[in-house]
ZALOKE-290304 format. One record per residue (C-alpha): residue number from 1; residue in three letters; x, y, z. Coordinates in steps of 0.001 Angstrom, whole numbers, plus 500000, padded with zeros to 6 digits. Example, Ala and Ser with C-alpha at 12.3 -4.5 7.8 and 13.67 -1.06 7.14 Angstrom:
<rs>
<r i="1" aa="Ala" c1="512300" c2="495500" c3="507800"/>
<r i="2" aa="Ser" c1="513670" c2="498940" c3="507140"/>
</rs>
This chain:
<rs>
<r i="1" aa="Unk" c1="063146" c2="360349" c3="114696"/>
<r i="2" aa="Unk" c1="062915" c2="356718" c3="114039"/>
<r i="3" aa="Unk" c1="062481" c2="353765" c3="116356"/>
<r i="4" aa="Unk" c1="066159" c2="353329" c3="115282"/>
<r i="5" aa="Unk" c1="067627" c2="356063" c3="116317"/>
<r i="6" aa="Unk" c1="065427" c2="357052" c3="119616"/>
<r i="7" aa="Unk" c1="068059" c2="355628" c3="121283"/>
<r i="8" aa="Unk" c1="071390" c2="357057" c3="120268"/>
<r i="9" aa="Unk" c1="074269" c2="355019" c3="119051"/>
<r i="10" aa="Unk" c1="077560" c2="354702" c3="121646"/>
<r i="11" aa="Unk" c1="080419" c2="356405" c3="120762"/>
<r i="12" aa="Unk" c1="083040" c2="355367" c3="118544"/>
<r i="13" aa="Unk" c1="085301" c2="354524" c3="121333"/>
<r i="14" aa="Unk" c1="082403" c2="352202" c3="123448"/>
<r i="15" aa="Unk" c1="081550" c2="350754" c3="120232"/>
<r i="16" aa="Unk" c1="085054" c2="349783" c3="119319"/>
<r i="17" aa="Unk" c1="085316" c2="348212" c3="123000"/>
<r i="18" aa="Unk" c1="081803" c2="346714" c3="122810"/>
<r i="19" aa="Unk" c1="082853" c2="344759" c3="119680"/>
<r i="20" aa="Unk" c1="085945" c2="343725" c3="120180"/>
<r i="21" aa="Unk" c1="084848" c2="342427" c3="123389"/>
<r i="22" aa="Unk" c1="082159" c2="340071" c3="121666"/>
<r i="23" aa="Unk" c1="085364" c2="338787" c3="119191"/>
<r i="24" aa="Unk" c1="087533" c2="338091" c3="122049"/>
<r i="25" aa="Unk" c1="084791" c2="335486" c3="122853"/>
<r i="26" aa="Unk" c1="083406" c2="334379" c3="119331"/>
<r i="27" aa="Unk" c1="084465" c2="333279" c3="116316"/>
<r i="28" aa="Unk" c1="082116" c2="332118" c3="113085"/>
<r i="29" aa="Unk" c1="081650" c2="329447" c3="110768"/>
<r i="30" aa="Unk" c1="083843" c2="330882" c3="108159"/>
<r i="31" aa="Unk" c1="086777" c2="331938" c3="110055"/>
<r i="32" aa="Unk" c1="087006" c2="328333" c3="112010"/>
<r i="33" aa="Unk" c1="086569" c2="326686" c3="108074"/>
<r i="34" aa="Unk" c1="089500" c2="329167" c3="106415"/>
<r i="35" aa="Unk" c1="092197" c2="328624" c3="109681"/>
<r i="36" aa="Unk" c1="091271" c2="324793" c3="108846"/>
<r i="37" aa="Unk" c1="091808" c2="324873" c3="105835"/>
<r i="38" aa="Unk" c1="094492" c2="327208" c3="105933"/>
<r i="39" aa="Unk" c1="096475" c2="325080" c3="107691"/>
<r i="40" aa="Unk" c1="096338" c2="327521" c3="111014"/>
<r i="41" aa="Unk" c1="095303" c2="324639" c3="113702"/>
<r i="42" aa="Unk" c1="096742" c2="326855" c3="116489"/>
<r i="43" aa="Unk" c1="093465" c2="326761" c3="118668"/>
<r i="44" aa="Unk" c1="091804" c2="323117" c3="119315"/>
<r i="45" aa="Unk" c1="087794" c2="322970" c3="118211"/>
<r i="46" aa="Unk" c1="085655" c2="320904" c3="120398"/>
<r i="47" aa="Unk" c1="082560" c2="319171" c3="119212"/>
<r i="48" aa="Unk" c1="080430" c2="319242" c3="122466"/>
<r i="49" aa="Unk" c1="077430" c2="317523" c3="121299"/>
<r i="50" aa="Unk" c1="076439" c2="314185" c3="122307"/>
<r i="51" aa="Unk" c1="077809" c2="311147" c3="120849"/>
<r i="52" aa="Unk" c1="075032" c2="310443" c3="118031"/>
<r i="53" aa="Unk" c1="074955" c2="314244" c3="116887"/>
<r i="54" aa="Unk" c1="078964" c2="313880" c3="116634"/>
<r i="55" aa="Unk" c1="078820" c2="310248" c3="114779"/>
<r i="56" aa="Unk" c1="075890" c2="311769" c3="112085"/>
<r i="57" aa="Unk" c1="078424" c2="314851" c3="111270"/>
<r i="58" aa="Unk" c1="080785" c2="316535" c3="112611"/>
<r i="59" aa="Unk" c1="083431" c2="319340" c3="111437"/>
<r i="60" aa="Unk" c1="086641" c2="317576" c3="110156"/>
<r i="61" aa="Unk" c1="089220" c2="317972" c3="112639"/>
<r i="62" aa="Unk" c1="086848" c2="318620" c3="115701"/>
<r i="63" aa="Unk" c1="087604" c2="316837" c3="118950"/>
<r i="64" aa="Unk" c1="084156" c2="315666" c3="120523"/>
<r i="65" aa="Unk" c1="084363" c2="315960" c3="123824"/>
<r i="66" aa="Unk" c1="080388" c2="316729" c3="125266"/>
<r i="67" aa="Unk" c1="080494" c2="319817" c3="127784"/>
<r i="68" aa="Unk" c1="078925" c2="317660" c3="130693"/>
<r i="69" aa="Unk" c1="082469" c2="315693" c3="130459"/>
<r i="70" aa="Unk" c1="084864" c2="318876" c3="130676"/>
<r i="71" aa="Unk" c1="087072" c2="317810" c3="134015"/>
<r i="72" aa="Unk" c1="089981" c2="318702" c3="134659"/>
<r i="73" aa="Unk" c1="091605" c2="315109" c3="133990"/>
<r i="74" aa="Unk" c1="090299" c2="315475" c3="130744"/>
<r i="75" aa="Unk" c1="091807" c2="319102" c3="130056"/>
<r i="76" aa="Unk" c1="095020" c2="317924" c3="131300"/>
<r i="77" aa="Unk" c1="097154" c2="316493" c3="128552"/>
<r i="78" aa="Unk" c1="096731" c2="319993" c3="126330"/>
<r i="79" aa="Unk" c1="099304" c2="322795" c3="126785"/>
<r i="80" aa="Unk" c1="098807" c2="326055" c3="128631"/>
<r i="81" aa="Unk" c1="097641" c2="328383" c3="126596"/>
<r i="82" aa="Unk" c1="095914" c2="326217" c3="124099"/>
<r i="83" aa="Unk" c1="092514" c2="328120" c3="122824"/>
<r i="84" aa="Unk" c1="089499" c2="326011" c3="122428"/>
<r i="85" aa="Unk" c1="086591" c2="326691" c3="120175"/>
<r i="86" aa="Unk" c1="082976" c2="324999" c3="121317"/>
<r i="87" aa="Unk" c1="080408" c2="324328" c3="119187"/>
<r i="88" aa="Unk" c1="076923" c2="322840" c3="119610"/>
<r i="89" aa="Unk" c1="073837" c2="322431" c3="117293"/>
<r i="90" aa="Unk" c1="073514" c2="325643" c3="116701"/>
<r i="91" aa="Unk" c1="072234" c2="329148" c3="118094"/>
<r i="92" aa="Unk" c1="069669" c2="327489" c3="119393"/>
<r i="93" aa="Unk" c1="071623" c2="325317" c3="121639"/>
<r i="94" aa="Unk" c1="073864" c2="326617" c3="124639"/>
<r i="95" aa="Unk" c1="076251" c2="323560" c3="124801"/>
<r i="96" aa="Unk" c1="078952" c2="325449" c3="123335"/>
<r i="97" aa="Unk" c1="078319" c2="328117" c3="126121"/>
<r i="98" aa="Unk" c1="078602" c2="325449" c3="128794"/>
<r i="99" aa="Unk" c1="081643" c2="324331" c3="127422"/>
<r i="100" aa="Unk" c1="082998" c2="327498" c3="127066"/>
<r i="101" aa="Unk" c1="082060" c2="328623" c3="131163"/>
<r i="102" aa="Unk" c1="083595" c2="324660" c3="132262"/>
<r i="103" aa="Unk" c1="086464" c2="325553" c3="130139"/>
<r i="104" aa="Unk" c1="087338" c2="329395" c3="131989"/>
<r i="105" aa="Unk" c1="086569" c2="327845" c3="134999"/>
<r i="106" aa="Unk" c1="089548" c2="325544" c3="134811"/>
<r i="107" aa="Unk" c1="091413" c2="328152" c3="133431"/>
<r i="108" aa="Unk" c1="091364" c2="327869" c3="129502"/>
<r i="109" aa="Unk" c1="091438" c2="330130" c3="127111"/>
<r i="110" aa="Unk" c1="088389" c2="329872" c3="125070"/>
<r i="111" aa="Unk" c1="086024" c2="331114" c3="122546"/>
<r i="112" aa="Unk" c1="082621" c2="329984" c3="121061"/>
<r i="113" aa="Unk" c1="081568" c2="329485" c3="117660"/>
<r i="114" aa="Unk" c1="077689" c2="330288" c3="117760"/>
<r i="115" aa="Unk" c1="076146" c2="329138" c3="114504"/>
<r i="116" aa="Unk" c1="077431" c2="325713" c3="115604"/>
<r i="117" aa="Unk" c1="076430" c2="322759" c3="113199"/>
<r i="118" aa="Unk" c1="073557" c2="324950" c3="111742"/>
<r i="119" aa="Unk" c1="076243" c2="327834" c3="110806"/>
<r i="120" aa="Unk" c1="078576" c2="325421" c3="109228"/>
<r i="121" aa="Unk" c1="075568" c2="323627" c3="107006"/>
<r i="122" aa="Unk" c1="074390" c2="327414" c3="106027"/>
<r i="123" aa="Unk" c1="077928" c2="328593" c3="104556"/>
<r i="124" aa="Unk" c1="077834" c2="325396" c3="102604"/>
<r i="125" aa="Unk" c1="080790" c2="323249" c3="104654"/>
<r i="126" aa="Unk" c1="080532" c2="319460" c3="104592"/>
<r i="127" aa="Unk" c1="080521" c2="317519" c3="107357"/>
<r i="128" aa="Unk" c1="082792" c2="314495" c3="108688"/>
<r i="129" aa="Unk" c1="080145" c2="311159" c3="109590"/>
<r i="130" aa="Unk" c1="081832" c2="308382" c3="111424"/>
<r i="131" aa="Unk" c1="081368" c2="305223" c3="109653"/>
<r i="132" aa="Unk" c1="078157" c2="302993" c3="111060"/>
<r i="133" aa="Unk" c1="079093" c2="300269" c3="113466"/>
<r i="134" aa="Unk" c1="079006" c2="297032" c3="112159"/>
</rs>
């Protein structure tokens, strides 16, 4: 018996739950880059880094919007229903998780996309820079 399997797996039928459960709250890199590219903008992806991160590159299409700044008035003009994808840095930030808890609390749907910034670099997706103020 190896350290591997000392503990034995779950089921089929917990595993299936286990993982679908962690997909009904993430989403990666790639799938957010295919949708947009795809043309399938039926979720809205939020940037919620601060505003320097955002302006030095960003994903095309992303709304920045930094968690701390997730109100209610803010949240207003979108549609019920509307899913929203958060993304930080990276894994080693929890912005996007922030985002994601302000966002449930005020009743959104929403999902995070964990690799963040760091993800997106590592699959080899460009990033969006805002032009330098004059």
């Amino acid at each position: 018996m190896s350290i591997v399997t000392d503990i034995p797996a779950a089921s089929p039928a917990h595993a299936l739950a286990h993982f679908e459960a962690i997909m009904q709250h993430e989403t990666d890199c790639w799938d957010v880059h295919h949708a947009l590219q795809g043309g399938a903008r039926d979720f809205v992806l939020l940037d919620v880094r601060g505003p320097a991160q955002f302006a030095a590159g960003h994903i095309d299409g992303a709304v920045h919007l930094p968690h701390g700044k997730i109100v209610a008035a803010k949240m207003a003009d979108y549609p019920a229903g509307t899913l929203f994808v958060t993304y930080c840095a990276g894994p080693h930030c929890n912005g996007a998780t922030r985002a994601a808890i302000r966002l449930a609390r005020l009743g959104h749907a929403v999902k995070t996309m964990p690799g963040g910034i760091t993800g997106w670099i590592d699959e080899g997706f460009a990033l969006k820079q805002l032009p330098a103020a004059a």
